[in-house]
C-alpha positions, 0 to 999 in steps of 0.5 A: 639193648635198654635192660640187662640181658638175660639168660634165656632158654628156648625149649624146642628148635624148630624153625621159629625158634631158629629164626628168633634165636638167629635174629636175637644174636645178630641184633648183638644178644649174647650168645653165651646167654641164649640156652636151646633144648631139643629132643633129636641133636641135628637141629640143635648141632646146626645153631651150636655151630652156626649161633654159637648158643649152648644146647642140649637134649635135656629141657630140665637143663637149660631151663634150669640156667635160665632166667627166661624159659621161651616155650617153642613146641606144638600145642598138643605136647605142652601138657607133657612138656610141662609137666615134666618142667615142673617136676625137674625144674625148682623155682619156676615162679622165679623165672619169666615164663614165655609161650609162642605156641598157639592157642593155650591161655595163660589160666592152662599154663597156671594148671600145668607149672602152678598159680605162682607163674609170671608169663608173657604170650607171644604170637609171632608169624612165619615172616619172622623167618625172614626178619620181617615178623609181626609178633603180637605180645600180650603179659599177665599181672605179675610181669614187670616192665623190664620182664616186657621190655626184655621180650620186646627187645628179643623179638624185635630181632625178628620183624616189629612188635605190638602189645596188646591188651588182652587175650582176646585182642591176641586172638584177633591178632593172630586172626590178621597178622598171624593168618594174614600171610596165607592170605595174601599168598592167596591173593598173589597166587590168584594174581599169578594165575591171571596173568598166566592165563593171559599169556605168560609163564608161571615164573614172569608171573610170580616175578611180577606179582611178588615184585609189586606186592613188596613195592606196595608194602614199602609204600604203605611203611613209608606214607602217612596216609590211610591205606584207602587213600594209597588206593586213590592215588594209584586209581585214576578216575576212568582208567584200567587201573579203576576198572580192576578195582570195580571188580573187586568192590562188586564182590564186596572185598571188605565183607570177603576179608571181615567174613575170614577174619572173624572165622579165624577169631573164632577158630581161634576161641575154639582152639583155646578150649582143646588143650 
């Protein structure tokens, strides 16, 4: 850990907010360091016991203690959430402010906790539930480089990290990585039923095809080359291999994934403007 730790606050528990707090402390954050709120005690009794991280049903409370407040709750309670942080809470422009909640720009976040703010956006996917997240970061002005490297540190705990320039780069991440494992979901899944309509059972299916999509990933972290290039060497020149991919090409794979990721950009424009 390169910076000082600090005392942060996660308000809200649910599952993302779980799998950070749970990655941060096996990666040898202190304990006594992480504060979570939540408004019912069952999730909250489950990290106490199992993290040892100090909780309440009061989010006044641990912000209060917090060095770094973490906003972990549903876009369309963030208004009220706020609002009641303002009140309760002194010294807000004091304290990093951290949202993973989708949608919401940073300028809303002034209107709800005041101009004064410093902030930093974080858009994690649902692999970091298993440690193997793509969080993309993205800061105000006012956010130092330790404020940047304490958040990096945090959520490297979860997967990998990338920081990206603006907002609206952010809302392309979230396009790709962010959306990305529906998609690929979907494509296993259509894998699967291929299989099984050629004879074999749903479970031999999934082991098959989840098998080979964690191989292929492993390769691609682990070779230099371009992914188009990883292609060509599973594809043999007249093979079965090459057959396969001349289906996909007929349909224009690369205008189906272009065509998702710019409806998912733009949903997420739209989603900016409804909170």
């Amino acid at each position: 850990m390169t910076t000082q730790p600090r005392n942060i606050a996660f308000i809200g528990a649910g599952n993302m907010t779980q799998s950070i707090v749970g990655g941060m402390v096996a990666s040898g954050y202190p304990k006594e360091k992480v504060f979570v709120s939540n408004p019912s005690p069952g999730k909250l009794e489950k990290m106490s016991i199992e993290l040892g991280v100090t909780t309440s049903q009061d989010n006044a409370e641990v912000a209060k203690a917090a060095d770094v407040i973490v906003l972990a709750v549903k876009p369309q309670l963030m208004a009220d959430v706020c609002a009641a942080l303002r009140d309760e809470v002194p010294g807000l422009d004091s304290k990093l402010i951290v949202t993973i909640a989708a949608g919401i720009r940073m300028e809303k976040y002034r209107q709800y906790l005041g101009d004064n703010i410093r902030m930093i956006r974080v858009m994690p996917n649902t692999p970091s539930l298993v440690g193997k997240g793509m969080s993309g970061l993205v800061a105000d002005a006012y956010a130092t480089a330790d404020d940047k490297t304490c958040i990096t540190e945090a959520f490297d705990g979860v997967g990998a990290t990338l920081w990206v320039a603006d907002e609206d780069e952010l809302d392309i991440l979230g396009a790709v990585a962010g959306s990305g494992p529906a998609y690929f979901f979907e494509f296993m899944a259509s894998l699967q039923k291929a299989a099984v309509a050629l004879g074999f059972d749903r479970d031999k299916a999934r082991t098959m095809v989840q098998q080979t999509a964690l191989g292929a990933a492993e390769m691609a972290i682990a070779s230099d080359l371009e992914l188009e290039e990883l292609r060509k060497q599973v594809t043999s020149k007249g093979g079965s291999t090459a057959k396969g991919i001349e289906q996909y090409q007929a349909y224009d794979i690369d205008k189906i994934s272009a065509d998702a990721v710019k409806a998912a950009v733009q949903r997420n424009q739209e989603m900016a403007k409804l909170f």
